[in-house]
C-alpha positions, 0 to 999 in steps of 0.5 A, spaced: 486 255 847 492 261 847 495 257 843 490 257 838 489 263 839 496 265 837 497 260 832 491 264 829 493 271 830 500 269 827 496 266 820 493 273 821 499 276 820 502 271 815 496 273 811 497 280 811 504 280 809 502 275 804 497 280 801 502 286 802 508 282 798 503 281 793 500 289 792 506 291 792 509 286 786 502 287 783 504 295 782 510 293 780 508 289 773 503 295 772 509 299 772 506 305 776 509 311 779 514 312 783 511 316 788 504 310 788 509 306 790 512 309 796 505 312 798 503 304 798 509 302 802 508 307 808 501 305 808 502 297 809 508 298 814 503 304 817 498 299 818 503 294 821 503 299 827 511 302 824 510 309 826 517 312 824 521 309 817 526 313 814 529 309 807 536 312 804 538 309 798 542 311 792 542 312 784 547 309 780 550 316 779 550 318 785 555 317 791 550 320 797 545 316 801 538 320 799 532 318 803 526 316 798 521 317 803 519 318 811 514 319 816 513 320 824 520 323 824 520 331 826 524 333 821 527 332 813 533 328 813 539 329 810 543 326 804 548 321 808 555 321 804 557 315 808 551 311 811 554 305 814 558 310 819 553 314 820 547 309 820 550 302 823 554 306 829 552 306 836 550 314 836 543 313 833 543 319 830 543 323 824 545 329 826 545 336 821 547 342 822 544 344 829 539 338 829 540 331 832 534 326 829 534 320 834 532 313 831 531 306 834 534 301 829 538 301 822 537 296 818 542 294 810 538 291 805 542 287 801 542 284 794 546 279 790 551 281 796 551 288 795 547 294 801 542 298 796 538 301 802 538 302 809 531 302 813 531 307 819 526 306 824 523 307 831 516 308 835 511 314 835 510 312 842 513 308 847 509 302 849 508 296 852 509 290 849 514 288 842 516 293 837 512 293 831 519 294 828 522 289 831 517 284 830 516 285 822 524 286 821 524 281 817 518 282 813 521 290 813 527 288 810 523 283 804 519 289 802 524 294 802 528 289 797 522 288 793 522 296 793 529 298 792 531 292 787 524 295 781 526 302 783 534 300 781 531 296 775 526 301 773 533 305 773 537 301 769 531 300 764 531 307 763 539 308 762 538 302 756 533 306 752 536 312 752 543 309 751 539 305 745 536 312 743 542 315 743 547 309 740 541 309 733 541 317 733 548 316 733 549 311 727 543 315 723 548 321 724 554 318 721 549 315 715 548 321 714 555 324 715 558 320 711 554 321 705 555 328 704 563 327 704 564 326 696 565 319 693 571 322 688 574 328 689 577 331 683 583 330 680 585 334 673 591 337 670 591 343 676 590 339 682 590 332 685 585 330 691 587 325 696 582 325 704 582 320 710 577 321 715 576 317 721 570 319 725 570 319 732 564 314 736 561 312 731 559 320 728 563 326 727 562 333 725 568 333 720 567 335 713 571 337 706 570 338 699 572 340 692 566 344 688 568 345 681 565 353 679 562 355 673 568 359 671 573 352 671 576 355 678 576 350 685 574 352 691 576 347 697 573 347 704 575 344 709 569 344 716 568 343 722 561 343 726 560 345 734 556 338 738 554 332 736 549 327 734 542 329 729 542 336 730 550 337 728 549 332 722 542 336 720 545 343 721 552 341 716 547 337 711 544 344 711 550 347 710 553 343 705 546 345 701 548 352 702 556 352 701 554 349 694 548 353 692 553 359 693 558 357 689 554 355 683 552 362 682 557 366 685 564 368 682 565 375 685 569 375 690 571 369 697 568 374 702 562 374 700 561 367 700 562 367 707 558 372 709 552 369 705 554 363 709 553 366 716 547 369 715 545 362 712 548 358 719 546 363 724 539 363 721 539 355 722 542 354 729 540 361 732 546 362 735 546 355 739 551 351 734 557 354 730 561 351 724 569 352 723 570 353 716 576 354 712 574 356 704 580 357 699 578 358 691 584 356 686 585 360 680 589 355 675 589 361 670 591 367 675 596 361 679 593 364 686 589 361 692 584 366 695 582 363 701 579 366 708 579 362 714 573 363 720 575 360 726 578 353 723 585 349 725 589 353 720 591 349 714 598 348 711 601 350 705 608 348 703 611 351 696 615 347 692 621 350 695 622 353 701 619 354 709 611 352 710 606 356 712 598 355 716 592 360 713 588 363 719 587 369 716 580 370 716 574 371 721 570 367 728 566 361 726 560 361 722 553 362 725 557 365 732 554 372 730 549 374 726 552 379 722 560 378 720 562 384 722 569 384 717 573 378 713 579 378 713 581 373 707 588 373 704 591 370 697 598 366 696 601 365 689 601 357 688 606 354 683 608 347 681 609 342 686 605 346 692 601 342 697 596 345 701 594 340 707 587 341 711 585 338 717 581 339 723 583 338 731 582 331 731 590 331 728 594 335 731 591 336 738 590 328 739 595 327 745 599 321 747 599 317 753 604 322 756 600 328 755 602 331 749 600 333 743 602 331 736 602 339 734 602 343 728 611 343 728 610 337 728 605 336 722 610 341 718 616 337 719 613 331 716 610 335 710 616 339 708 620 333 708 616 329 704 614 335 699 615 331 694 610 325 694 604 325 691 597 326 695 596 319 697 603 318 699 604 323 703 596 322 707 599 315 708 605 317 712 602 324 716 597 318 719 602 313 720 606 318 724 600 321 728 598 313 729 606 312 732 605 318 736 598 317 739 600 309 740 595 306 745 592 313 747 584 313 745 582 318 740 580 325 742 576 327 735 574 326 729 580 326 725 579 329 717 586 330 712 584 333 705 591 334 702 592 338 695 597 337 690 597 343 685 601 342 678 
């Protein structure tokens, strides 16, 4: 007669267990909160007669033990930086500051080999019998795997779609960077054109252009855009728009360019995103190059004959105040045989494995010597020796090259 009576106590239990596992795997497929699921999971082990639970565990970011919930302790518990000492040591305590929290038992539960949580438990009351955290240890510990591993794969699915979103936000943004560099750039009886570009992760900010004006000079623009992603690429799509808009119905002189252009900038991004930019107009008749310079890496210009020089003079990026308080732009003769060479960061601050930078002297070494080769050469060989210097260090930026050759 005890025995059945046990044996049908024990199918009771089964039962309950059974019927736990199966609510909790149910709430899991609907997929409802995470805050649904732990108020379940302490009213299951609560109606088993576990009056004391705390469960720590952690994201895939964070190395700290954080507890997800608990009940029948006195207090909150901290995050544990190393759970394992603190949790599975002969003190059964954690202790914060002044405060010392006792427990009865400590618990890993491990997935495919590795601890994902640890349960805390302990008695409300001391009383007569076994302990119902010890008679459910087992059962406990399943639930608890069940629970961990769908917050843990809840997590991870997460992680996927944004990781997707930002992958495909990305590849729009290069589709779209891409289509605003020209196809062809100019090559007339005053100037030739030769660019390289190389974004970096699948999207860069970089951009460089030759815009014919209506007067038969030629601006040259050379760009860099703060950020990545949909927002970058929109805002230099907009000013792409802007910079030709300007330039079609403008002749006077280079500063107002800029100007017009910050107030178009600043009023698209308000303040959030800026725009590097170095804007030179070459005029074949006069022989001379007005440029400005608004916070860009300053481009380098190598006369025919003699010593290099890097253009800075101009103002701070675009769209970084609302009003340009002052441009400064400055003027160079150019005579036959000159190069003017544009770039942006992604060249001469891309460092090797020693830490080094490839570095503005070095660029100017390498132009002065080869002066002479023509633009598509001379591209060549400014990217073979920043590769060289590079070696197997991965890429830092974006890398944009737009040199010009003027006859």
């Amino acid at each position: 007669m005890a025995s059945d009576l046990r044996t049908k106590k024990r199918l009771g239990r089964l039962r309950q267990q059974a019927d736990t596992l199966l609510e909790l795997t149910q709430a899991i497929n609907r997929n409802v909160p995470d805050a649904a699921l732990f108020a379940l999971y302490q009213r299951c082990l609560e109606s088993m007669g576990v009056g004391k639970l705390a469960l720590f565990s952690r994201s895939q970011e964070e190395s700290a033990w954080g507890c997800l919930i608990e009940w029948g302790y006195p207090t909150s518990l901290p995050k544990l930086a190393n759970a394992a000492e603190v949790l599975l040591g002969k003190a059964h305590a954690i202790v914060d500051g002044d405060t010392e929290v006792e427990f009865d038992l400590a618990i890993p539960v491990e997935h495919d080999g590795d601890v994902i949580a640890y349960v805390v438990m302990g008695d409300r009351e001391e009383g007569r019998g076994m302990s119902p955290s010890i008679r459910y240890v087992r059962f406990i510990t399943t639930l608890t795997n069940v629970l961990v591993v769908a917050l843990r794969n809840r997590e991870l699915t997460a992680e996927r779609i944004r990781t997707a979103g930002l992958e495909r936000e990305l590849a729009l943004a290069g589709e779209m960077q891409s289509m605003l560099l020209p196809s062809n750039l100019p090559n007339d009886g005053y100037r030739s054109f030769s660019a390289r570009y190389r974004p970096h992760h699948h999207v860069g900010g970089d951009y460089y252009d030759a815009v014919e004006l209506p007067d038969g000079r030629m601006a040259i623009a050379m760009a860099d855009v703060s950020g990545k992603g949909m927002p970058a690429a929109f805002l230099m799509s907009n000013f792409q728009a802007h910079l030709h808009a300007h330039l079609d119905r403008n002749t006077g002189p280079i500063d107002g360019v800029v100007k017009l252009l910050n107030d178009r900038v600043f009023g698209s991004a308000g303040g959030e995103r800026f725009i590097t930019l170095f804007l030179a107009i070459h005029d074949p008749v006069k022989r001379v190059i007005d440029y400005v310079n608004c916070g860009h890496n300053p481009p380098l210009f190598v006369p025919a004959k003699g010593p290099g020089t890097f253009l800075g003079e101009g103002c701070p990026g675009l769209g970084m105040l609302d009003v340009l308080p002052e441009v400064g732009a400055g003027q160079l003769l150019v005579e036959a045989g000159s190069k003017l060479v544009c770039f942006t960061d992604g060249l001469v601050e891309q460092e090797n494995t020693s830490g080094e930078a490839y570095g503005e002297h070095r660029l100017q070494q390498l132009v002065e010597k080869e002066r002479s080769s023509g633009c598509e050469v001379l591209n060549t060989s400014i990217i073979v020796d920043w590769e060289q210097h590079r070696g197997v260090a991965d890429p830092a930026d974006d890398t944009a090259l737009l040199t010009v050759h003027f006859s």
